[in-house]
N, C-alpha and C positions, 0 to 999 in steps of 0.2 A: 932535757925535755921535762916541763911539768905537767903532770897530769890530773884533772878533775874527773871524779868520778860522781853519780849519784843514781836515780833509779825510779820505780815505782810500787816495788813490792815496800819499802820500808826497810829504817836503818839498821833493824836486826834483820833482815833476809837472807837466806843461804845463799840465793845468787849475788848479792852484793858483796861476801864475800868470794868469790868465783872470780870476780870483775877486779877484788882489788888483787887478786895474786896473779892476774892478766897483768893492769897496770906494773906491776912490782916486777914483770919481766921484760917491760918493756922500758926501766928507766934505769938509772946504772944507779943515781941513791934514792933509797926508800922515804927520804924527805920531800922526795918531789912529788909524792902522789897524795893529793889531796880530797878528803870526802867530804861533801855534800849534799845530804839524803831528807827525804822525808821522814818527821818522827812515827809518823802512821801511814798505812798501805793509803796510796792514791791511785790504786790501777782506773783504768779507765777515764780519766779524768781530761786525757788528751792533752793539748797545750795549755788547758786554762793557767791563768796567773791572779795571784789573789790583789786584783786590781781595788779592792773596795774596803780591804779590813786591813792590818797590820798583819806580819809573818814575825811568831815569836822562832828565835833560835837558839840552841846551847852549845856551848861547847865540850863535846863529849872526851877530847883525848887530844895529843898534840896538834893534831891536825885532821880532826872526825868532827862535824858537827851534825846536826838534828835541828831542822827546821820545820814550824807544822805549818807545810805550806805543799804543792803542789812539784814533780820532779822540775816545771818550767821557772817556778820560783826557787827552787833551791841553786839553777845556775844563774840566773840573776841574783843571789846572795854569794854563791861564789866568786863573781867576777868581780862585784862591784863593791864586796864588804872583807868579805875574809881573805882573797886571796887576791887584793885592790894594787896592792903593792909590790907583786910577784904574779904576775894573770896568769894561765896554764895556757900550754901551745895545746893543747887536744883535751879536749869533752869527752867522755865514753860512759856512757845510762845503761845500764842493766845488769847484771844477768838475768832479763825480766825472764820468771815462773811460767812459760806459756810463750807459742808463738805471737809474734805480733807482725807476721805477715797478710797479704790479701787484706781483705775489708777490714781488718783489726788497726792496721795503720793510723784507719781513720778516730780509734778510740785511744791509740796506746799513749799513756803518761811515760814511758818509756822512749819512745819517740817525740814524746812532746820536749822532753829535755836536750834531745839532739838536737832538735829545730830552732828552741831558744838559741844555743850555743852557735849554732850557721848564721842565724839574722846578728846576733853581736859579731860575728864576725868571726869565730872562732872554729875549725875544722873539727868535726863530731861526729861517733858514730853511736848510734844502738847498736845493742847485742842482746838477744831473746834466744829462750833453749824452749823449741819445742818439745811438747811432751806425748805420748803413745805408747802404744805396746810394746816397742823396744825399747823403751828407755822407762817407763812409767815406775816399775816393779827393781829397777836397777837401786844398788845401794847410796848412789849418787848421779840422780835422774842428771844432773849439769855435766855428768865426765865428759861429753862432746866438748862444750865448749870450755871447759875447765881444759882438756888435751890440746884443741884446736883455733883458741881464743887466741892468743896472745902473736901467734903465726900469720893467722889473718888479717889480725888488724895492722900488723906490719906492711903485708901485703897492699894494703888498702892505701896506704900510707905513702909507700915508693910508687902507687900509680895516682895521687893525688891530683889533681890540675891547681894550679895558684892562681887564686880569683879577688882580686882587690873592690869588685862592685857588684849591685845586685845583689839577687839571691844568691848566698853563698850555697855549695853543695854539701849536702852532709848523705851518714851509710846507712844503711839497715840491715842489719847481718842478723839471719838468723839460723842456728844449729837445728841439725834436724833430728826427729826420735828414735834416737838409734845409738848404740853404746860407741864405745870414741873409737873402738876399732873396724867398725861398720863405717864410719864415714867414707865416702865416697872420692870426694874431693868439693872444690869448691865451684860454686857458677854463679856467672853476673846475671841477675831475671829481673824481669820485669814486676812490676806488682802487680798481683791477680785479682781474681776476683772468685771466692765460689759460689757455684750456681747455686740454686734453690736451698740457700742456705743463711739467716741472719740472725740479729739479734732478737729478743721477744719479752715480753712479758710475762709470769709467770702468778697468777692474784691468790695471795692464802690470809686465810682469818686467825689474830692473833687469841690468847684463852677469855681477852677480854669481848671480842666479838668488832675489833675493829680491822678493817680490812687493807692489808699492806700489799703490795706488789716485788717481785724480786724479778732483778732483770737478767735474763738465761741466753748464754752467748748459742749460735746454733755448731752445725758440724763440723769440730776443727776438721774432721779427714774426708771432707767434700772434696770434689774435685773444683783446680780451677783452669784457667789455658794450660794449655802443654808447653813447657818452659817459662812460664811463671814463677812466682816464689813457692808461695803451697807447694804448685805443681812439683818441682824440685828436690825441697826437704823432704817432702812422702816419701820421693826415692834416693834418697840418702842422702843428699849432698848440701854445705852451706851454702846459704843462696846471700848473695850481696847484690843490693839496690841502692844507687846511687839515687839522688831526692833533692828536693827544692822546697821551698816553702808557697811558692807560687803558684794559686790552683788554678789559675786561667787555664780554659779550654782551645787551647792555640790553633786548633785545627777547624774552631768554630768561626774563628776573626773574622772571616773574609767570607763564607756562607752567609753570617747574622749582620756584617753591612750591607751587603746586597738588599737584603729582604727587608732592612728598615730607611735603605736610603729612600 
């Protein structure tokens, strides 16, 4: 099995490291696991793709490159340039810095490189290590999924379904904040949502007197459903959500033709 890895923290990231010693347990040669990362942090960037300018890339090591381009552009330079001639059976983006459960989904460059990897056709998962007060102050905030990574996505793996059309399905696994022998175990959730909790804006003046805005994510440890994602990691356990790229509201279809026939 060949492996692509890449991310959204950036090519130096400690979770990126995390992710390749996941990869590297789950392949019998160390040839097989291949990076392709962002040269600079893209968090939040979601699935953009640098549709309008060129993506410069280097190549960092035998088989590590650095692309400054976006995590959904680095698996489109994966697939189609570096690794054209050998494609990788499995995608796996992160070990993103930060949950990227509940409403962060909708922002995570982390996720955005799994989704790429599902529409080309390719089975892919994210993997994000929440962070909190069990794990925040730890000497290596990623031990969860550093311990319990490479298990899981096995897991994930043997219950795969084989989908030749459509939206392909890809995962979202996320570790929850808590040292690796707090782990719970793992649960399939839904994506949440937390209540009275979002992103915002933040507006401060810089010494020249020009006015910048920074944008301040809200409560990671709001609550969201009860067996949700959040919901779950809060209480210790990896939550896997199974995902599409398809946002149709399916349960809308047949209410919103009524009312516009």
């Amino acid at each position: 099995m060949r492996i692509l890895i890449t991310n959204d923290d950036g090519i130096n990231a400690p979770g990126l490291k995390i992710l390749h010693q996941i990869a590297l347990a789950l392949v019998q040669d160390p040839a097989d696991v291949w990076t392709v990362a962002p040269a600079f942090e893209q968090s939040g960037v979601g699935h953009c793709i640098s549709y309008t300018h060129p993506t410069m890339i280097a190549k960092l090591g035998a088989r590590t490159f650095a692309a400054e381009g976006s995590p959904a552009d680095c698996v489109l330079a994966g697939l189609h340039d570096v690794m054209k001639e050998t494609p990788p059976d499995l995608v796996l983006s992160g070990v993103n810095r930060g949950n990227n459960s509940a409403e962060n989904v909708l922002y995570s460059g982390t996720i955005g490189g799994a989704m790429e990897a599902a529409l080309q056709g390719v089975p892919a998962i994210a993997l994000s290590q929440y962070y909190g007060p069990g794990n925040a102050e730890l000497d290596d905030p990623f031990e969860a999924a550093a311990r319990h990574g490479a298990d899981t996505v096995r897991r994930i793996l043997m219950a795969n379904p084989t989908e030749h059309s459509g939206y392909r399905l890809f995962y979202n696994v996320n570790f929850p904040p808590v040292a690796a022998d707090d782990v719970l175990g793992i649960r399939v959730a839904p994506q949440g949502f937390r209540q009275n909790t979002r992103f915002e804006v933040e507006p401060h003046l810089s010494p020249s007197g020009r006015r910048f805005l920074w944008i301040r994510g809200g409560d990671q440890s709001a609550p969201s459903q009860p067996g949700a994602d959040a919901d779950v990691n809060l209480a210790g356990y990896i939550s896997v959500t199974p995902m599409r790229a398809d946002l149709t509201a399916h349960d809308q279809l047949g209410p919103l033709k009524d009312a516009l026939a």
